[in-house]
C-alpha positions as CSV (number, residue, x, y, z in Angstrom):
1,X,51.2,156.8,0.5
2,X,53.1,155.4,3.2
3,X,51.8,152.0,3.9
4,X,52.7,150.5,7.4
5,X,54.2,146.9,7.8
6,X,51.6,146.0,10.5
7,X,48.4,147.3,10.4
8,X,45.3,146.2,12.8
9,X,42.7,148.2,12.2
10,X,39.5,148.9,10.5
11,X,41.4,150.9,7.3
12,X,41.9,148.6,4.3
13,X,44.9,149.9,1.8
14,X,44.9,149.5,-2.0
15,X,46.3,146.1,-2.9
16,X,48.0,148.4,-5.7
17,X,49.9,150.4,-3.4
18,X,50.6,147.7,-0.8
19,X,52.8,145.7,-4.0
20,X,54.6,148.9,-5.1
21,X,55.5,150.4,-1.8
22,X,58.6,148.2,-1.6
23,X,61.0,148.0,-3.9
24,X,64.1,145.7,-4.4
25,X,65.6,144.4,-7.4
26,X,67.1,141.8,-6.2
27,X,63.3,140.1,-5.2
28,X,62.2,138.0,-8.1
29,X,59.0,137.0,-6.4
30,X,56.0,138.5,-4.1
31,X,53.4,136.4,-2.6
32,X,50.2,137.1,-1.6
33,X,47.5,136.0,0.8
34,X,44.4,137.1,1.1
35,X,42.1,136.0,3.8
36,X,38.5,136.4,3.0
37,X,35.0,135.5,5.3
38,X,33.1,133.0,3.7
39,X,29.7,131.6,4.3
40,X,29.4,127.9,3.5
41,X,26.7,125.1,4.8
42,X,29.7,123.2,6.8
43,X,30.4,126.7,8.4
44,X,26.5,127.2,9.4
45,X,26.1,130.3,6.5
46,X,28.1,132.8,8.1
47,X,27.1,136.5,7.5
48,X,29.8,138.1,9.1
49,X,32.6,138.3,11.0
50,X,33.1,140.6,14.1
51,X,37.3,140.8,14.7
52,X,38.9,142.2,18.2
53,X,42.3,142.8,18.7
54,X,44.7,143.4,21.4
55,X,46.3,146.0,18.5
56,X,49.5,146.8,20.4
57,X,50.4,142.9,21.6
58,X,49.3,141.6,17.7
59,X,51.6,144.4,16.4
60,X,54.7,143.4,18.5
61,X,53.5,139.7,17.8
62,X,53.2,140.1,14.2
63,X,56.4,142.0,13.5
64,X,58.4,138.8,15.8
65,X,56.8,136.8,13.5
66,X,57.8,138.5,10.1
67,X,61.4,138.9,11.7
68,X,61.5,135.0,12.1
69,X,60.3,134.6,9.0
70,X,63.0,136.9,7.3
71,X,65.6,134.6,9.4
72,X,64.1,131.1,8.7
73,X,63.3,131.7,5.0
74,X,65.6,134.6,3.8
75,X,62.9,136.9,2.7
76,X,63.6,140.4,2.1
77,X,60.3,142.1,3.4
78,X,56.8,141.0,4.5
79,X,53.4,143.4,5.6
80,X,50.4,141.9,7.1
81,X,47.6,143.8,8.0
82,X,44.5,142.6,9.4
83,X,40.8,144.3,9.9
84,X,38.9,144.9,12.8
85,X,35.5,144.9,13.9
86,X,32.4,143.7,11.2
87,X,33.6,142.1,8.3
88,X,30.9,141.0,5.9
89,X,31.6,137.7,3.5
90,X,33.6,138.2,0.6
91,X,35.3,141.6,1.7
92,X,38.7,141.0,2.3
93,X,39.8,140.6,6.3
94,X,43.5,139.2,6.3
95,X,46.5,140.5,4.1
96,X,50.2,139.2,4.1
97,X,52.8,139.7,1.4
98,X,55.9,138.4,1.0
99,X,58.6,140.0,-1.0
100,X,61.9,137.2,-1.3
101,X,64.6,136.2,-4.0
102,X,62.8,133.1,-5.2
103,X,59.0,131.7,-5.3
104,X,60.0,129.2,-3.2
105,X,60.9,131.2,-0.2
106,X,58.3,133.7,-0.7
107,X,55.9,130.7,-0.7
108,X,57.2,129.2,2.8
109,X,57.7,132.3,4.2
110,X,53.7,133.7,3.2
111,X,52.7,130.5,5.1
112,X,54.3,130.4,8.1
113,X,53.2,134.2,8.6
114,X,50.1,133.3,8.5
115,X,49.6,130.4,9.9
116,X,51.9,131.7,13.2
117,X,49.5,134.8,12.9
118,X,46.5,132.9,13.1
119,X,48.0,131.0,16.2
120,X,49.7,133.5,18.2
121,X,48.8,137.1,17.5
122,X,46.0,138.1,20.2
123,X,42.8,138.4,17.5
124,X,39.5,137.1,17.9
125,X,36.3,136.5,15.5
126,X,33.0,135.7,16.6
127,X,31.3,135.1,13.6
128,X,27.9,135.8,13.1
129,X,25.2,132.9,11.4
130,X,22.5,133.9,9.5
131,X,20.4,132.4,11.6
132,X,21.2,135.5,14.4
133,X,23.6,133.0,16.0
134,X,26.8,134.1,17.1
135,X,30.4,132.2,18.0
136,X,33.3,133.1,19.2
137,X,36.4,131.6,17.7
């Protein structure tokens, strides 16, 4: 399967297949994170998640983002993929994986894709209360 290196859409791809479509013997480490909705009393018992996405912009966005992160932290490859529209709690919404030499690296480098995704990448969430409110995020 061929698995793309940024994906925004509503397809989800085996976790499986995402870790074995790269290969490089020279990586000794790949690190994953998973972003998951949750529903917690401080949250206000979320029941789900409704994502938008400029796909095009968060694509170019994303892949700036993975090519910095190959240039600040030396990592070898990275994928991040990220659902739209409703996402229930516990199904997963948010993937990026790292593939570097060392832990270390792959560790820094998993972070900072993330957290500039999060912050720069044009994706919303409203999420959705139990309670039938809604907010946009």
């Amino acid at each position: 399967m061929n698995i793309p290196e940024v994906y925004i859409g509503e397809k989800w791809f085996d976790i499986n297949e995402i870790i074995n479509s790269y290969k490089d013997k020279t990586c000794g480490a790949v690190d994953i994170f998973l972003g998951i909705p949750r529903s917690a009393p401080e949250d206000g018992d979320v029941k789900e998640l409704h994502y938008e996405a400029y796909i095009s912009m968060a694509e170019k966005v994303i892949k700036e983002i993975i090519q910095e992160a190959k240039e600040k932290f030396g990592i070898k490859h990275a994928i991040v993929h990220h659902r739209t529209g409703v996402v229930p709690v516990l199904v997963p919404s948010f993937l990026v994986v790292v593939w570097a030499g060392h832990r270390q690296e792959a560790f820094e480098a998993c972070r900072y894709i993330v957290d500039e995704t999060k912050a720069r990448a044009p994706i919303w969430k409203k999420e959705v209360f139990k309670t039938g409110e809604e907010s946009w995020k």
